[in-house]
N, C-alpha and C positions, 0 to 999 in steps of 0.2 A: 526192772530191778532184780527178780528174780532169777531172769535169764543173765545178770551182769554176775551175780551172785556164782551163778555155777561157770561160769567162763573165768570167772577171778581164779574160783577154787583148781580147775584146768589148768588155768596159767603158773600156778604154785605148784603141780604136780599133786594136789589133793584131793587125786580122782576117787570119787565113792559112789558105788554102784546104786546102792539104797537112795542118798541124799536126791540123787539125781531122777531117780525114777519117781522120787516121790514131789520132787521138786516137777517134772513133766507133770504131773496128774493135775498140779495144781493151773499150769499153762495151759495145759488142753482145757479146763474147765472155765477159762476165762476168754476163751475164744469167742469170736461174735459169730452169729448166725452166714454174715458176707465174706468169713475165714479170715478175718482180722484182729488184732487187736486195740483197745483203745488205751488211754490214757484216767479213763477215769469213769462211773460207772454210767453208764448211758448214755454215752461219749461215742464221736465216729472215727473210724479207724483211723490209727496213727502210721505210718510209713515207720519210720524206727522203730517202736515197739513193737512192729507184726516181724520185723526184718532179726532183731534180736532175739522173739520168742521164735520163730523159724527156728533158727540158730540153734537155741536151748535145746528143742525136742531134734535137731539132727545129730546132738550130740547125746540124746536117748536112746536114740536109736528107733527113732520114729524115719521111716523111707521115703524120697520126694513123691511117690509116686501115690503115695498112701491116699483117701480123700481130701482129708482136713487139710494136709499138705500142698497137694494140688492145688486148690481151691486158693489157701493164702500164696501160691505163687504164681496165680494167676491175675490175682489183686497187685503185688508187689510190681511186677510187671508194669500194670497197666500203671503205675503211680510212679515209673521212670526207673525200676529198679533199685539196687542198692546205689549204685551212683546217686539218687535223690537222695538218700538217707542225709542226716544230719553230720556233722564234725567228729561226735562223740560216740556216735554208731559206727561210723569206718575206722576210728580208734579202736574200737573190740576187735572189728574185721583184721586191722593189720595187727594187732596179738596173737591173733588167733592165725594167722599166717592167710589169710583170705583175703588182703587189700594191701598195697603199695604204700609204704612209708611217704614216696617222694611225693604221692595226690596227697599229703598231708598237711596242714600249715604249720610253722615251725613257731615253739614254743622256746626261746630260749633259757635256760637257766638262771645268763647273766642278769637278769631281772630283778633277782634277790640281790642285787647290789645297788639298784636304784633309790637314792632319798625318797624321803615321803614326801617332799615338796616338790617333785620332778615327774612329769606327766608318765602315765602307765609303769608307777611303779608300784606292789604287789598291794599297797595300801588302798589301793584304787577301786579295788574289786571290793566289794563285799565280801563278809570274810565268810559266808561258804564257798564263794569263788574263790577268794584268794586261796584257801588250804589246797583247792583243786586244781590250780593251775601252779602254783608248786611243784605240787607232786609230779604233774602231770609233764613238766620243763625236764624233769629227771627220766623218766621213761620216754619220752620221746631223744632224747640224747642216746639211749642206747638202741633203738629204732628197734628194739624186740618183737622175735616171730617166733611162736612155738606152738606146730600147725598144728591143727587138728588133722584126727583123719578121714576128712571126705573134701569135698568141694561144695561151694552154693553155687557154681555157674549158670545152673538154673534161674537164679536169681540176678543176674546180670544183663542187661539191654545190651552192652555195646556201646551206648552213647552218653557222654560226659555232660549232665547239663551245666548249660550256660547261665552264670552266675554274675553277671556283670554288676559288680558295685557302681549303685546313683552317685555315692556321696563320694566325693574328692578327699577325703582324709580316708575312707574307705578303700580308695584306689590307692592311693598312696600305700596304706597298708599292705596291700597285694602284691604290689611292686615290690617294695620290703621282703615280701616272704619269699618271692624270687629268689633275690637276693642272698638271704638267709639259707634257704634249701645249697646255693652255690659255694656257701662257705661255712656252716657249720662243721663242725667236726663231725664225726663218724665216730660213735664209738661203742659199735654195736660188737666190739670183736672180745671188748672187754666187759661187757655184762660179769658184775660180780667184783668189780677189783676196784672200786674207788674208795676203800674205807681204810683208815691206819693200816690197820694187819695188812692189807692186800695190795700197796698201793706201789711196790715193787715187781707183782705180776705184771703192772699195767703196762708195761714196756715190751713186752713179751710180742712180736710179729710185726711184720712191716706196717699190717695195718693199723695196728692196735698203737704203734710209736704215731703215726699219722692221726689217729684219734686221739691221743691224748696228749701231743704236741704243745695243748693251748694250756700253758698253766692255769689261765683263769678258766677257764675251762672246768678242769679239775678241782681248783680253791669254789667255782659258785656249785659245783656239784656237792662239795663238803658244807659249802657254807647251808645248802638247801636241804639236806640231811639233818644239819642241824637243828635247822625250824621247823622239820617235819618234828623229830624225837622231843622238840620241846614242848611241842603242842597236843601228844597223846593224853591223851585223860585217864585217872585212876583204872576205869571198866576198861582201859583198853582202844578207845575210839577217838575219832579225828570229829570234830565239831559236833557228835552226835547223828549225823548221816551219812549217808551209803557214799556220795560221789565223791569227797574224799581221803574218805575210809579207805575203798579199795585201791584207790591210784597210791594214796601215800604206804600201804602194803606193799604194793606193784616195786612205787619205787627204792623203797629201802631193801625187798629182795633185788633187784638188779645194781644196787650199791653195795652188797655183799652180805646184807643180814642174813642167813639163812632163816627155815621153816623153825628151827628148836632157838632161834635166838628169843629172848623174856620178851623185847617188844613184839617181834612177830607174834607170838606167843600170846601175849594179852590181847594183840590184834583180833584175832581170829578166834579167840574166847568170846571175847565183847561181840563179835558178828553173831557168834552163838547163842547169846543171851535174845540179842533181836529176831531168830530165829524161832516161827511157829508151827508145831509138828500137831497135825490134828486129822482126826477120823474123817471122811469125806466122800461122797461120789464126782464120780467126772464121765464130764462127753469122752468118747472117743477112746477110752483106757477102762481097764478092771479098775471097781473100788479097790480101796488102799489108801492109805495116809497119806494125804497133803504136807508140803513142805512151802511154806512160803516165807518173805522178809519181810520184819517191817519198816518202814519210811523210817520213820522215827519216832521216839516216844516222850510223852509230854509228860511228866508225873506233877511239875511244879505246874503249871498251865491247869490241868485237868483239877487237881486238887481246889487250886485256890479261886475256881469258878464255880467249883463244885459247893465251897465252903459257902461265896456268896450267894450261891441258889437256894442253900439249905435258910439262910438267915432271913433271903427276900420271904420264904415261905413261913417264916416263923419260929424256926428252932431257936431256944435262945440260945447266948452268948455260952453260956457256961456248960452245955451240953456238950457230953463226953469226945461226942464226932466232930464238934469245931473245938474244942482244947485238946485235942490229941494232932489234930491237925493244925491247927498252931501253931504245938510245938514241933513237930517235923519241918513246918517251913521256914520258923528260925533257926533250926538247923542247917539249913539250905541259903544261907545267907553266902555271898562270897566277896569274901575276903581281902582275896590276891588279886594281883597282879591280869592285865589281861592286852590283849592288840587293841580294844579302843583306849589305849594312854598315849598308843602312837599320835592322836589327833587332839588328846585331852592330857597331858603329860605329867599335869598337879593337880590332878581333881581326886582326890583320895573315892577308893573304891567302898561298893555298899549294895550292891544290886545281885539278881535274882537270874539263873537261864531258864532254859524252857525245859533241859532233859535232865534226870539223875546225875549225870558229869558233865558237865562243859563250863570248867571253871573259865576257860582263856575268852569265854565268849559269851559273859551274861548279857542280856536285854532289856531294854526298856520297857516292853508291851508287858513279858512276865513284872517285871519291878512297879509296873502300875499298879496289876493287880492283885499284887502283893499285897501293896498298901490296902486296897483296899477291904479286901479280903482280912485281914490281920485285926484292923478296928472293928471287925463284926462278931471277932472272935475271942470270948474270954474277956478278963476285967483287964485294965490299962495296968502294965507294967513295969518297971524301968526297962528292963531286956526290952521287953517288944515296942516302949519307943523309940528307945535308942537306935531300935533296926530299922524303926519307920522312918527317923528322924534320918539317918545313913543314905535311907533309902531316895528321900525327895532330893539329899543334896546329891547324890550321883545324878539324879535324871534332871534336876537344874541344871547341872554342867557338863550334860550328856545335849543341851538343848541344840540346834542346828543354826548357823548363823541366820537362815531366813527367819526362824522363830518355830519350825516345827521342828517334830524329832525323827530321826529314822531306828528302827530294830536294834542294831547292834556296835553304829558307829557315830559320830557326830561329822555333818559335811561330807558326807559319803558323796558326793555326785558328778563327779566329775563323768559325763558322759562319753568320753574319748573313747574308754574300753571297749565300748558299743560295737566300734566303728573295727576290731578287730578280726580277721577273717576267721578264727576258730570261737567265736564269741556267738556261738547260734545254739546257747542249750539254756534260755532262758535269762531268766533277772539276772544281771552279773555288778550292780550296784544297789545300794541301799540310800536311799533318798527320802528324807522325811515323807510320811504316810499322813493321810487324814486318820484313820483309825488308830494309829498307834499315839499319835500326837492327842485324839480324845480321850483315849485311856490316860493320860500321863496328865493333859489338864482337870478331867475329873477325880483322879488321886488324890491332887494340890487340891482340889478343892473340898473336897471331902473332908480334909486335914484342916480345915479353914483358915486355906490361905487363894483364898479364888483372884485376891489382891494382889499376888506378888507380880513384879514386873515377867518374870517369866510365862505367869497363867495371861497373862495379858498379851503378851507377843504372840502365843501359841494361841488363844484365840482369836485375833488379827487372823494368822496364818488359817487357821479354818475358815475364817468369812471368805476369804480370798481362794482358798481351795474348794471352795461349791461348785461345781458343776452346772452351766446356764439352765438345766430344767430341774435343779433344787435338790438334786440327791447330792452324794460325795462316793469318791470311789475308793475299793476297799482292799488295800494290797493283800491284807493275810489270811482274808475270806471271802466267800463270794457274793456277789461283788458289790454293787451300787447298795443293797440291801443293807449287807454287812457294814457297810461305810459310814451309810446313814445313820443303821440303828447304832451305831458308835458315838454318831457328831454328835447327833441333836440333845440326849442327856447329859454329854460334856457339856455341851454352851448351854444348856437349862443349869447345872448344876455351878457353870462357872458366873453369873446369873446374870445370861441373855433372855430378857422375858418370851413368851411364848408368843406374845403378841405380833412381834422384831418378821420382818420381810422375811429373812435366814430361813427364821422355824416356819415360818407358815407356809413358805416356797417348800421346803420338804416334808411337810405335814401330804400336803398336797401330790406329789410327787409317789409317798407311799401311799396315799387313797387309790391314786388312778392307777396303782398297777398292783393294784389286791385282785387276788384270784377270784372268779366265781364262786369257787368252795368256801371262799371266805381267809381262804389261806393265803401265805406268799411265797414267793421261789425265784430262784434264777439260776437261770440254766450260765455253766460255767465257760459255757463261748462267747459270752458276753465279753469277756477280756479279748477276743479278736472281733465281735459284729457289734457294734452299740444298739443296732434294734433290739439284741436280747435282753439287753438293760433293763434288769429289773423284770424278767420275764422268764418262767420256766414255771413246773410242777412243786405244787405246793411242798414243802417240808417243817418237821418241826423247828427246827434250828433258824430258820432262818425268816418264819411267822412268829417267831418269840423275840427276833429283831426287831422287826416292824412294830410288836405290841411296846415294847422297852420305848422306842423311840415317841409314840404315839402317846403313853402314858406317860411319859417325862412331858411332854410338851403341854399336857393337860387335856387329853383327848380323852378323858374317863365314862363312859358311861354316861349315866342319867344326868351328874352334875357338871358335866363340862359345860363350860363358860363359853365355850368353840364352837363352831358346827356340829348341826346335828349329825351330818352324811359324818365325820370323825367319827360322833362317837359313834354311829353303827359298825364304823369300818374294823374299832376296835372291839366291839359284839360278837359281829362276822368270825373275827381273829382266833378270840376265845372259846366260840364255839368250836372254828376248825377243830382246835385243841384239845376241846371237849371229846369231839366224835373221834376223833382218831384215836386217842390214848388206849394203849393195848390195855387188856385184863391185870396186866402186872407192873401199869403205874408208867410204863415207859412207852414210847414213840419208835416206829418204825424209822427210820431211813439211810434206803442203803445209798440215798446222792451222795456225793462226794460237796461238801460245802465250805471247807478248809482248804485255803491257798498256799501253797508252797514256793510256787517260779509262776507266774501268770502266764497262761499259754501254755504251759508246759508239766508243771508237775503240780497236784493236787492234792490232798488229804482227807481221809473221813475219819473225825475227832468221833468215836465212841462215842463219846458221853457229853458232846455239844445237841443231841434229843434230849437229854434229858436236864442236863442246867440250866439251859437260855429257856425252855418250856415252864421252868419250875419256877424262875427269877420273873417270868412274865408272869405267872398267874397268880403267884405271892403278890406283885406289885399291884395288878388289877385288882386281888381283893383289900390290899390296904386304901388305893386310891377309893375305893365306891365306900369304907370306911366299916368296911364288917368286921366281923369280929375272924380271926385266922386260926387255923383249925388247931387243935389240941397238941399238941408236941408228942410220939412215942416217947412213952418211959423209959427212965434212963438206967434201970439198973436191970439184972441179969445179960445173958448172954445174947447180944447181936450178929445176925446171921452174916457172914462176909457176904460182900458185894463181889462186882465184877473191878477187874486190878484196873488201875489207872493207867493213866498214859499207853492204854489201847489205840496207838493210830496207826493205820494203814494206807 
């Protein structure tokens, strides 16, 4: 991300000496001991991200000949070269004038004219995919090269690997892309002239008439323009993250926005804001300040888990830090208009997103914990039920026909997209979740409505989405853990007794893969090996699942009704938690235990150490029935904390 970050800025002509060199410090210092790098932290090297940070520091001016260099291009090599790289890797490559447009698969435009009831059209994707394969239809139509100055042929084998698609809709696509490559237009000659003002250059050279020939051509380049510029958010940004942030930049300069146009403009401000400039040492470079990006940032997420950890722990309601918080998040309510009406087209809007702007794309999982977060906070007021009330009838009619929900769309799944030859950069659909789907039935129920026929379908949908050895798995964190410690509270609270096959198959489940330490973990490869299921280095985050889950089901202590070996297992838990917690109240962990693309892209939530820790130990000591410790006073002045929606 950082290294896409400085190749964007390249490609716009925004070269800066500073950004870049201090953007290197931070690349070299996250290089792995085997000259790779990873994906996520204690992760094995990645082929694309070692081929893109390569990249970054060549254009540092770091030498191939250098160690560190060496070493990763010796690795790179042995793992097939950049030919192995991903779709979206040899997409920077041919930006960057170092890879062939035609080894590229073709991304039409015309796309943007497909109905939403007509197979692979833009509705299809998820809509961080969708925003990105937009963009992405527009910049591929002008097949732009704007070299850099050196070569990676170093990094090159010679040999194309052989990618033969199993799957017959698969082949078919390929065929397709043949095809496609034979007949699309060309219209790399007109870079810059597809918008109103300019759309009289475009005629301009033998070539330039031969690329822009196709009126539709031109009308889905407009039309795609369109719904890029519709889609910008206040701050400036496209969905709240990086991949089509930068494409949709990309494309609207090669559609003729220049760098001083107000969207471009807001563009690259909003990247600024994501951008972290801080003091630092690194391998391989003088100290000097670090420059790195972040994924993206959760403020609404972060807060309103943060509010529930404060409440599980005892803060009351009326405390300054949950009615200040409060009211910032019914401020945060949205309103308008958004793409899932494309599938929901009369379900008047009410829900919550995950970052500071992303009105076009709120979500379900935030709008669960909304709600729940909201009731713990402050006394009951017409405002804030009227938002709660808002809130349950979006995610009612946000439900998915099977009866679960997915993130951001209702019916997202059509798995076609899959089968796409440029479709290898991760999740490119949204499909009802087990986790997201027990966030949204425990809201309902919370609200007491555990009865409504929706709490009812959507539990269905959970019993049936367990997993044969009794966990559930966890799209938006890691993993089988995450899943669990999501269900089992839902279906306790939506009131499946503890006793029910369900819970005691996952009671069981979390016993047998608690760590020696007493702790839990899972390592995030688990999403490609199921032996790791449920298996990695203990963390706080993700032993305050397992405790959540274990103390909803009634695994408490002395007075569980349950096994004994539970309630040790939940002893075990609390102790980890005990012995680890630093001097300053907080939990170490630099794992990565936040999912963003399974397989592929990851996230470490700041402040998921210290919420889910805080909400398990709050709830362990309400369950064993002590008395919960005194609340800080609430008058004079409070020290600031650390800003939210810290994720990287």
């Amino acid at each position: 991300m950082d290294a896409e970050d400085l190749l964007l800025r390249e490609f716009l002509g925004l070269h800066d000496d500073h950004a870049i060199a201090a953007a290197a410090r931070w690349i070299r210092s996250q290089q792995r001991d085997d000259g790779t790098w990873a994906n996520f932290y204690g992760g094995p090297g990645d082929l694309s991200t070692t081929v893109e940070a390569y990249l970054a520091l060549r254009l540092a001016g770091d030498e191939p000949d250098a160690p560190h260099m060496k070493q990763a291009c010796a690795w790179i090599g042995a793992e097939g070269g950049v030919e192995a790289t991903r779709v979206f890797t040899r997409i920077w490559l041919a930006l960057s004038g170092l890879w062939s447009w035609d080894d590229l698969p073709v991304i039409p435009p015309e796309l943007i004219y497909l109905p939403a009831w007509f197979p692979l059209n833009i509705y299809d994707w998820g809509c961080w995919a969708r925003q990105t394969i937009v963009a992405l239809a527009v910049v591929q139509s002008f097949r732009p090269s704007r070299p850099l100055p050196f070569t990676i042929d170093e990094l090159k084998t010679g040999v194309t690997p052989s990618r033969p698609p199993a799957d017959p809709w698969a082949r078919a696509f390929t065929a397709l892309d043949h095809l496609l490559h034979r007949i699309t237009p060309d219209m790399s000659a007109v870079s810059g002239a597809i918008t109103p003002e300019t759309a009289d250059k475009a005629r301009a050279g033998r070539r330039a008439r031969r690329g822009v020939r196709s009126a539709m051509r031109r009308a889905a380049l407009r039309r795609c323009a369109e719904w890029i510029i519709a889609r910008q958010e206040r701050d400036g940004c496209w969905g709240g993250i990086q991949p089509p942030w930068v494409y949709s930049l990309m494309a609207l300069n090669l559609l003729g926005y220049q760098i001083e146009h107000p969207i471009m403009q807001r563009g690259l401000s909003g990247l600024d804001r994501f951008t972290i400039t801080e003091a630092g040492t690194t391998k391989l470079a003088a100290d000097g300040p670090v420059r790195r990006l972040e994924a993206c940032q959760s403020p609404v997420w972060d807060t309103v888990l943060t509010m529930i950890a404060l409440a599980d722990a005892g803060l009351p309601a009326d405390h300054p830090a949950l009615v200040n918080a409060e009211r910032w998040v019914l401020g945060e309510e949205i309103r308008g208009p958004g793409d899932w009406q494309v599938r929901r087209p009369d379900l008047a809007p009410g829900g919550w997103a995950f970052e500071f702007d992303n009105d076009v794309y709120p979500d379900t999982d935030d709008t669960a914990e909304v709600v729940l977060a909201l009731r713990r906070a402050g006394p009951r007021h017409p405002q804030k039920q009227a938002a709660i009330d808002r809130g349950l009838t979006w995610l009612a009619g946000m439900q998915s026909k099977d009866g679960g929900w997915g993130a951001f769309d209702a019916d997202n799944t059509r798995k076609l997209v899959n089968k796409l030859p440029f479709c290898d950069f991760g999740a490119v659909i949204d499909p009802p979740s087990a986790d997201v789907t027990a966030h949204i039935v425990e809201a309902f129920a919370a609200e007491g409505r555990a009865t409504d026929p929706v709490v009812r379908r959507g539990v269905v949908w959970l019993l049936r989405a367990q997993e044969p050895d009794g966990s559930w798995f966890g799209r938006w964190g890691a993993n089988y853990v995450y899943g669990t410690g999501a269900v089992v509270p839902a279906l306790i609270a939506a009131g499946v007794q503890p006793s029910k096959p369900a819970i005691r198959r996952a009671v069981a489940w979390l016993e047998e893969h608690q760590n020696a330490d007493g702790g839990w973990g899972e390592d995030l490869r688990s999403y490609d090996d199921p032996a790791l299921a449920g298996r990695g280095t203990s963390t706080a985050s993700q032993t305050a699942w397992a405790l959540l889950a274990l103390l909803a089901a009634g695994e408490h202590g002395e007075r569980s009704e349950q096994s004994q070996q539970s309630s040790s297992a939940i002893e075990r838990g609390i102790g980890w938690l005990a012995q680890t917690q630093r001097a300053d109240g907080s939990w170490d962990e630099p794992r990565y235990t936040g999912t963003g693309f399974p397989g592929d892209f990851y996230i470490n939530y700041h402040l998921y150490r210290l919420a889910f820790p805080l909400s398990a130990l709050g709830r362990y000591v309400l369950a064993r029935g002590d008395d919960p410790p005194e609340p800080p006073a609430t008058g004079g002045t409070h020290p600031a904390g650390p800003p939210l929606g810290d994720s990287a």
